[in-house]
C-alpha positions in Angstrom: 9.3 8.4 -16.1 10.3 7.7 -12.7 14.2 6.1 -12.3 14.0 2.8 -10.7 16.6 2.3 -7.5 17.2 -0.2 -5.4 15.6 -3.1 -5.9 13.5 -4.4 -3.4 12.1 -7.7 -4.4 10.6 -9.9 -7.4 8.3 -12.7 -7.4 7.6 -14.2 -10.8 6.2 -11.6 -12.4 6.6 -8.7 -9.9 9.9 -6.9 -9.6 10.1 -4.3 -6.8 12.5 -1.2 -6.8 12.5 1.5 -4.8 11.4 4.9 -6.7 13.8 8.1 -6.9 11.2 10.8 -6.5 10.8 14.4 -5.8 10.0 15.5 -2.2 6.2 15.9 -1.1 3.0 13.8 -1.4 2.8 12.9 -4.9 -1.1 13.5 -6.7 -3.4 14.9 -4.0 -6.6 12.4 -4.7 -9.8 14.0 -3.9 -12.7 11.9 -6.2 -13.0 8.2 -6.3 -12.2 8.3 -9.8 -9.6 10.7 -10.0 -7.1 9.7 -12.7 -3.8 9.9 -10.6 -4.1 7.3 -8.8 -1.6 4.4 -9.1 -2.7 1.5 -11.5 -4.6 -1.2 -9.5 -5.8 1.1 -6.6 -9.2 1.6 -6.2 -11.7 3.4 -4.1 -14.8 3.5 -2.9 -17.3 5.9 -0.8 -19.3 4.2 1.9 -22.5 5.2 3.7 -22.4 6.5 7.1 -25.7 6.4 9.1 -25.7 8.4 12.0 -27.7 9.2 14.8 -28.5 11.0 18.1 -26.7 7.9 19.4 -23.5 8.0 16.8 -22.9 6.2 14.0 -23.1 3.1 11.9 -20.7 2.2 8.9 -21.3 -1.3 7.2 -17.4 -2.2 6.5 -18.0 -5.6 4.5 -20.1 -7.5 2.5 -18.6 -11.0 1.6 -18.7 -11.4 -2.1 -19.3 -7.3 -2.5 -17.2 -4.1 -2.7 -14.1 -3.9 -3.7 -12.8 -7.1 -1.6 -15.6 -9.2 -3.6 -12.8 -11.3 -5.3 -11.4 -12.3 -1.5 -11.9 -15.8 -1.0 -13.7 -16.2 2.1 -11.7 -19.4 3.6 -8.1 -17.1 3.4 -9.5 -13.8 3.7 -8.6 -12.1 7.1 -10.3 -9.1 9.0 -7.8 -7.1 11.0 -8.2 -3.4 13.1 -5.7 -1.4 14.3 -6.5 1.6 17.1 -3.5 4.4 16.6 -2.5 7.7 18.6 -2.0 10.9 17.2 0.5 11.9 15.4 1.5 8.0 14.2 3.2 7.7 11.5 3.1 3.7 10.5 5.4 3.3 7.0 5.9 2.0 4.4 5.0 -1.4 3.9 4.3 -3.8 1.1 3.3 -7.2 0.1 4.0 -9.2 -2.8 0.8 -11.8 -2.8 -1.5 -9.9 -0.2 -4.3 -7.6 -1.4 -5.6 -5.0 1.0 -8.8 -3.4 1.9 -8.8 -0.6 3.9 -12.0 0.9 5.5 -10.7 3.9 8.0 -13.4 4.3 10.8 -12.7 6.8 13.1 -10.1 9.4 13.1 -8.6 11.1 9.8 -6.0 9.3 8.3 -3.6 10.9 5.8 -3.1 8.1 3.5 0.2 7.6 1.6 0.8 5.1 -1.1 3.7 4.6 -3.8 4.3 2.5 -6.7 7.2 -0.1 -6.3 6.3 -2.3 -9.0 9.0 -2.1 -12.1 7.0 -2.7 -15.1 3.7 -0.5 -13.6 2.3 2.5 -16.0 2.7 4.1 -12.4 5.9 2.7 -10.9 6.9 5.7 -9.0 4.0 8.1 -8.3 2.8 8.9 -4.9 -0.6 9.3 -3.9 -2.0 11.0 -1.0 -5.7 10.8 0.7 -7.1 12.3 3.6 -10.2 9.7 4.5 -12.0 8.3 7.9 -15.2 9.9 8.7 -15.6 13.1 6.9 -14.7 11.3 3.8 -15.8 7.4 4.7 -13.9 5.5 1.6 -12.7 2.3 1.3 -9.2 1.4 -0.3 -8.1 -1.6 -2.4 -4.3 -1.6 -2.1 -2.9 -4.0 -4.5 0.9 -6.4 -4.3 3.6 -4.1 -4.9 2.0 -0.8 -3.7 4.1 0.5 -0.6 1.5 1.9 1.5 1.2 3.8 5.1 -0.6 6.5 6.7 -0.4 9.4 9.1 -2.8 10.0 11.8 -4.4 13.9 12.0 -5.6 15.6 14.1 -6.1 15.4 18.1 -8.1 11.7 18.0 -6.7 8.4 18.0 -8.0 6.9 14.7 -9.0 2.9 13.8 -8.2 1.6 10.7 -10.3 -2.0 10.3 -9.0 -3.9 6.8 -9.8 -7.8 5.2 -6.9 -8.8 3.3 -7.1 -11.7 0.8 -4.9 -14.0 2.8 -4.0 -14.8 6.0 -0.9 -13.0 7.7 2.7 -14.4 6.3 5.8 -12.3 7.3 7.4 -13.4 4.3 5.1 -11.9 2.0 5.4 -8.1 3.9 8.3 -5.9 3.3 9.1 -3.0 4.9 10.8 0.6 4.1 11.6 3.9 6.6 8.6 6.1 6.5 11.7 8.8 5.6 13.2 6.8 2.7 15.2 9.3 1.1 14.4 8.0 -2.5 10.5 8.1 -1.9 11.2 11.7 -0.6 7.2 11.8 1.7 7.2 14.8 3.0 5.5 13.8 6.0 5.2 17.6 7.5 2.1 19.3 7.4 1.2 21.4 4.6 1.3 24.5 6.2 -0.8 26.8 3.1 
């Protein structure tokens, strides 16, 4: 088990610390269903459709997919275009459920467990995605999340979330946080 830190914040039920972990990236995820991943994330491949004229990704279906429980009147579509090299971590939220659908680019994906409490408090995952491996990410409250961009091409991440922007419900942590212990360096093998 994981020792619990600092702690971050609670809400009711959910209780937030900051993990002590060991340095790297935590469980390398490479199937949908792979049974490292944190408790309450979930993942899903998508269809690509390309073309001589490039290619078409359907990113959401009201009432389908892993956002299917968003309620439409609060649920917000976002995108955000990144260089390479960005680093954008950690973040969390303790009401807000994410959906992440990378679209171009490849995206090293970093999540960790803050919630006290969690089978998985404390394990990291890792996941390289975007469009040589088009899945979709459901990033529940309490989940510290971030991501890396690879590679020599900006990359866009588009994401629905379940409820309007509030900067009260978003926390934020160093993307070096010496307790979560990311090493952000690529794995030179």
């Amino acid at each position: 088990m994981t020792e619990a830190g600092e702690r971050l914040k609670s809400f009711g039920d959910l209780e937030l610390a900051l993990p002590v972990c060991e340095k790297g990236i935590g469980s390398l995820i490479g199937k949908v269903d792979s049974p490292d991943l944190i408790a309450g994330v979930r993942l899903q491949p998508l269809s690509v459709f390309p073309d001589d004229r490039g290619y078409f990704l359907e990113v959401q279906r009201i009432g389908h997919g892993l956002a299917a429980h968003f309620p439409p009147e609060t649920s917000q579509v976002s995108a955000a275009l990144n260089y390479p090299g960005t680093v954008k971590a950690f973040h969390f939220h303790m009401h807000q459920t994410d959906c992440w659908t990378p679209v171009k680019g490849l995206m090293q994906v970093a999540l960790v467990d803050l919630r006290i409490g969690s089978p998985t408090f404390g394990r990291k995952n890792t996941m390289y995605v975007g469009p040589l491996r088009p899945w979709q990410l459901l990033i529940p409250p309490g989940v510290g999340h971030g991501y890396k961009v690879v590679g020599k091409e900006d990359s866009l991440l588009v994401y629905m979330t379940d409820c309007f922007y509030n900067p009260q419900d978003e926390g934020r942590i160093p993307y070096n946080q010496p307790s979560i212990n990311y090493d952000w360096e690529t794995q030179w093998k």
